[in-house]
C-alpha positions as CSV (number, residue, x, y, z in Angstrom):
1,X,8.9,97.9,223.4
2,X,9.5,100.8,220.9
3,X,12.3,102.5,221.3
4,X,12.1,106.3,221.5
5,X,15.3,107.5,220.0
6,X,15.2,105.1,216.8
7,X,15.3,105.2,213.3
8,X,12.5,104.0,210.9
9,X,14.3,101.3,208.8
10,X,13.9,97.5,207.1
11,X,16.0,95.1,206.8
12,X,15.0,91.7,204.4
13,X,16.8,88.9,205.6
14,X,17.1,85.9,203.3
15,X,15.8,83.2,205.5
16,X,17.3,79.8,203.9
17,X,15.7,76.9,202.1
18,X,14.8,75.4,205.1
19,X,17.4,74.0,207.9
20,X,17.7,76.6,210.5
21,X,21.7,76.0,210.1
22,X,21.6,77.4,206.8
23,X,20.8,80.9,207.7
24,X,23.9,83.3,207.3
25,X,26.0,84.6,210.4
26,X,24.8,88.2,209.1
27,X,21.4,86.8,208.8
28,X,21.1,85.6,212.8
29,X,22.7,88.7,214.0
30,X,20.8,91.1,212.0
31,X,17.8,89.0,213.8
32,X,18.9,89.8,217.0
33,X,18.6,93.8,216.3
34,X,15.6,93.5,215.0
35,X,12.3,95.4,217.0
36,X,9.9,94.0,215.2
37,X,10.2,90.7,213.0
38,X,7.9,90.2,209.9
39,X,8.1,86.3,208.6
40,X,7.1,84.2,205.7
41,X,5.4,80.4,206.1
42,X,8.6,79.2,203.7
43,X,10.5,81.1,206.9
44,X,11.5,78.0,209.9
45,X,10.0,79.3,212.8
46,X,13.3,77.7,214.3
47,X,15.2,81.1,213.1
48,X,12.9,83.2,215.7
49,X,15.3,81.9,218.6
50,X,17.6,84.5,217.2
51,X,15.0,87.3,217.5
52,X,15.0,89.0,221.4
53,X,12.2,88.1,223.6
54,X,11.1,91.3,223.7
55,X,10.8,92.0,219.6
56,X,7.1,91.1,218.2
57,X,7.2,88.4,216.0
58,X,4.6,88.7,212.7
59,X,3.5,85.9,211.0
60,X,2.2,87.4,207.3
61,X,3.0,84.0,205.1
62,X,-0.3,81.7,204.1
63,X,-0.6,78.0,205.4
64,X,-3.5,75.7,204.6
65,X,-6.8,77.2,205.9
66,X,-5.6,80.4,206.6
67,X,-5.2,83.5,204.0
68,X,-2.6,85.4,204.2
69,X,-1.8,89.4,204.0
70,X,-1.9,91.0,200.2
71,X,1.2,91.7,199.1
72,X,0.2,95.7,199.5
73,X,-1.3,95.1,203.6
74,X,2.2,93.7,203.8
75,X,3.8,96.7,202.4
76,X,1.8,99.2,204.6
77,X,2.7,96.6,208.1
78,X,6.0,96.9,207.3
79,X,6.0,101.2,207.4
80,X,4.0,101.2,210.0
81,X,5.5,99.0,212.3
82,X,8.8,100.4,211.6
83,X,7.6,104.1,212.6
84,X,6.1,102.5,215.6
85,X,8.9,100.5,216.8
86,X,12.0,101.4,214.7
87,X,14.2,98.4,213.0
88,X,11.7,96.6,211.0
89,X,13.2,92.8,209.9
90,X,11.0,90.7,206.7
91,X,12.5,87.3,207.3
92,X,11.2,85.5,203.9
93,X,12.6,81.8,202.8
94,X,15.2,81.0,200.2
95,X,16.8,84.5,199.2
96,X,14.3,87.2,199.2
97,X,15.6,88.5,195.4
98,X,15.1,85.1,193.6
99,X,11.4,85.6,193.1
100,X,10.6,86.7,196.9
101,X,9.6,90.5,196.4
102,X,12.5,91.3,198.3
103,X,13.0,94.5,196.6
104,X,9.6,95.0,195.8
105,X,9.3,95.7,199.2
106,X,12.5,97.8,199.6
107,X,11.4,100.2,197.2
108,X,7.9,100.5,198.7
109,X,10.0,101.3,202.4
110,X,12.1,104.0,200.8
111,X,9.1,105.6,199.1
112,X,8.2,106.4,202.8
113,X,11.2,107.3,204.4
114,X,12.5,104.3,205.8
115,X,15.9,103.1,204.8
116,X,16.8,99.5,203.9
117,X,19.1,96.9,204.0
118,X,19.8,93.9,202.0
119,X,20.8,90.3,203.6
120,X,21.0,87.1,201.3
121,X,20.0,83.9,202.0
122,X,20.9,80.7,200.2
123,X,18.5,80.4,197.9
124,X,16.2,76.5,197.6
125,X,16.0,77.2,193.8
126,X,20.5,75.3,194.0
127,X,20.1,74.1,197.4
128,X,17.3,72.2,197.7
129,X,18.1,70.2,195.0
130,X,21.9,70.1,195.9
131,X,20.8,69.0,199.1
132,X,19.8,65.5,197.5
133,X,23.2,65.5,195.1
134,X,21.5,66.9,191.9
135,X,23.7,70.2,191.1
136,X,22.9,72.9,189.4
137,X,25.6,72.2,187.0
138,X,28.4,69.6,186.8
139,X,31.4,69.3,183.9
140,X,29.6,67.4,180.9
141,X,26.2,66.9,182.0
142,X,25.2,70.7,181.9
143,X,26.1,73.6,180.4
144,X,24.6,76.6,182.8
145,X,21.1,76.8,184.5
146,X,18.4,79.0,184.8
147,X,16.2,79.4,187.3
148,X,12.8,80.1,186.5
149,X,8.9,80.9,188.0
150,X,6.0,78.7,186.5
151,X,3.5,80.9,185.5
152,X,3.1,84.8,185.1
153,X,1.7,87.5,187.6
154,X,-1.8,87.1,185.7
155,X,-1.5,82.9,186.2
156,X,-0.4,82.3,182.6
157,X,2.4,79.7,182.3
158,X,5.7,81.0,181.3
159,X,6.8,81.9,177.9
160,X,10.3,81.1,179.7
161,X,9.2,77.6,180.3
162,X,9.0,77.4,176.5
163,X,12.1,78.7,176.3
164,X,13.8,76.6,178.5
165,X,12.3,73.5,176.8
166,X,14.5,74.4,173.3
167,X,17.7,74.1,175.7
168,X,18.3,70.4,176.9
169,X,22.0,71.1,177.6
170,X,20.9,73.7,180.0
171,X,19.9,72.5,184.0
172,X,16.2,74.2,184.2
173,X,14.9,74.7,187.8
174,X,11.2,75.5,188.6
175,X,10.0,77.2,191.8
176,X,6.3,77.6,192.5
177,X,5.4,75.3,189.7
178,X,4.2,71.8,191.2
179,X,0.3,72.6,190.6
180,X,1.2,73.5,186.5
181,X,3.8,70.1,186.0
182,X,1.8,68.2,184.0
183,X,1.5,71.7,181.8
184,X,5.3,72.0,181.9
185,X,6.8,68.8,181.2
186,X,3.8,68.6,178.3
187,X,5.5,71.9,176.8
188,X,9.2,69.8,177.4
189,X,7.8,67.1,175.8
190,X,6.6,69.1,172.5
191,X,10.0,70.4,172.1
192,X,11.7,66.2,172.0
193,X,12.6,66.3,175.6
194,X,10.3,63.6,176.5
195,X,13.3,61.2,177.6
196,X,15.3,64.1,179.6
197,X,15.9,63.4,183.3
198,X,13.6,65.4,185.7
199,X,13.1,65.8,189.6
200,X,10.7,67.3,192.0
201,X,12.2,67.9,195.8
202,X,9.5,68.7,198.5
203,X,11.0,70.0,201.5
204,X,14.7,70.3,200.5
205,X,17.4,70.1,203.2
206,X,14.7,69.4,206.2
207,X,14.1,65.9,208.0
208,X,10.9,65.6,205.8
209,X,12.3,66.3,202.7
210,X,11.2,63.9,199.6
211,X,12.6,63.2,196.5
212,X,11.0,61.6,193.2
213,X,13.0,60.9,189.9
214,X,11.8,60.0,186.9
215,X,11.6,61.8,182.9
216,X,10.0,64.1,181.5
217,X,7.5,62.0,179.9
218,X,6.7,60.2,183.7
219,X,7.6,62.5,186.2
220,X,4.2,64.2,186.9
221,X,2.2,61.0,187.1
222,X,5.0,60.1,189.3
223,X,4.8,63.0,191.9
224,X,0.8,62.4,191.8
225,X,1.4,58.7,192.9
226,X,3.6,60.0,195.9
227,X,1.5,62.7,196.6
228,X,4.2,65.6,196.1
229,X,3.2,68.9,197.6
230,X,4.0,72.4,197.8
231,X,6.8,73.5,198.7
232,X,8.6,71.6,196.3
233,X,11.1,72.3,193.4
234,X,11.3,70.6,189.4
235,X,14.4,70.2,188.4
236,X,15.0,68.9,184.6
237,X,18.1,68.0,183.4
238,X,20.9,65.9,183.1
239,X,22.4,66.5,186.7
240,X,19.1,64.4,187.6
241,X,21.0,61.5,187.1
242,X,23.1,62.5,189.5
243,X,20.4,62.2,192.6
244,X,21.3,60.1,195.9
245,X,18.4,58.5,196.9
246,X,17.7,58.8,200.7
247,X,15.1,61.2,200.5
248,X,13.0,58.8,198.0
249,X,13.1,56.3,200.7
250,X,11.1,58.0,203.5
251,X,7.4,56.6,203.1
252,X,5.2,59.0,202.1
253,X,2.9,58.6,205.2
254,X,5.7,58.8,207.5
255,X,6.9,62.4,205.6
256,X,3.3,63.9,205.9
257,X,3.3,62.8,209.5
258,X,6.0,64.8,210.2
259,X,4.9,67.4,208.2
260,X,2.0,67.7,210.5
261,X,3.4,67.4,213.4
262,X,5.5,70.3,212.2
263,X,3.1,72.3,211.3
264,X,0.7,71.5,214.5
265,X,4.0,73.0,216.2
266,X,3.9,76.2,214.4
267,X,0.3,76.7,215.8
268,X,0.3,75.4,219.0
């Protein structure tokens, strides 16, 4: 119900890789003042329990078979429904400013009057990864890390990828870039990193997360074989030898049961 003595504002809320217990204290209580709630598909649908029963809850993310809002209807939702019920929150995964239009969507708010709030969230780009014991840097393996998008707004892969690929020393992490692997690590491979450790984590920190390890050279016909899929990170880097190996042991039937069972719970 809209509250007549309210004012228009948005808060993004950084929603976690994954496990609901990873969400910040600020994060669940900035939930729990929310009016309305705007959420991602990379956003557990465990976090809602925060939200009051009272508070509309938005579902604007894409899953398989169904297409999602534009990036500008989202923009527009989020005004409106913050001059219709007041304290708008965008709950999006990870942290909304590692490549989450977190700000994007800031800036669009306080174009039209609303005012906005920031709340981080731990982003998957370190803890999906660290979740399965590969760090995003560690004392003689790596030297710093960069985190980095596959491909550019107009699908083109990275000229960062390219970059990365001259800096072996370096941790590189890939987000949004599991459909252009056999692209990357080809690019990796040019540049004689052929034999460099690599990773791709599906799922990172949930029950259903998966982990494969390989090289450069192997690691895409390697994430076909176990039939990786999105969302997932690539990791490539020293620190891969670092990796525990639970995760790798969960069959990969047995992970996409539960990942339909999970997302047949989202629907139901």
């Amino acid at each position: 119900m809209a509250n007549s003595l309210f004012i228009p504002r948005l808060t993004v809320v950084g929603a976690g890789p994954g496990d609901p217990e990873l969400l910040t204290l600020k994060g669940a209580r900035v939930l729990g003042s929310a009016d309305v709630v705007l959420y991602d598909a990379l956003a557990n649908e465990a976090l809602l329990v925060h939200v009051r029963p009272d508070a509309p809850r938005i579902f604007v993310g894409k899953r398989r078979g169904f297409h999602g809002l534009t990036q500008a209807e989202i923009n527009d939702l989020i005004v409106a429904q913050a001059y219709r019920y007041g304290h708008v929150v965008r709950l999006k995964g990870g942290d909304p400013f590692v490549f989450g239009r977190g700000r994007e969507e800031m800036l669009y708010a306080e174009q039209h009057g609303l005012s906005t709030e920031y709340v981080p969230g731990i982003s998957s780009a370190i803890a999906a990864a660290g979740s399965l014991g590969i760090p995003a840097t560690h004392r003689g393996l790596s030297e710093g890390f960069r985190v980095l998008t596959a491909t550019t707004a107009d699908g083109q892969l990275s000229a960062a990828v390219a970059e990365a690929a001259q800096s072996p020393r370096t941790t590189t992490i890939i987000l949004m870039g599991l459909n252009r692997l056999a692209d990357i690590t080809a690019l990796f491979g040019r540049h004689g990193g052929a034999d460099v450790p690599a990773a791709v984590v599906q799922d990172g920190t949930l029950p259903t997360a998966r982990l494969v390890t390989g090289t450069v050279a192997d690691i895409a016909a390697k994430a076909a074989r176990a039939g990786l899929r999105a969302p997932a990170i690539i990791v490539v880097g020293e620190v891969v030898r670092l990796a525990t190996g639970a995760a790798a042991a969960l069959p990969a039937g047995l992970a996409d049961l539960l990942t339909e069972v999970a997302d047949y719970a989202k629907v139901a």
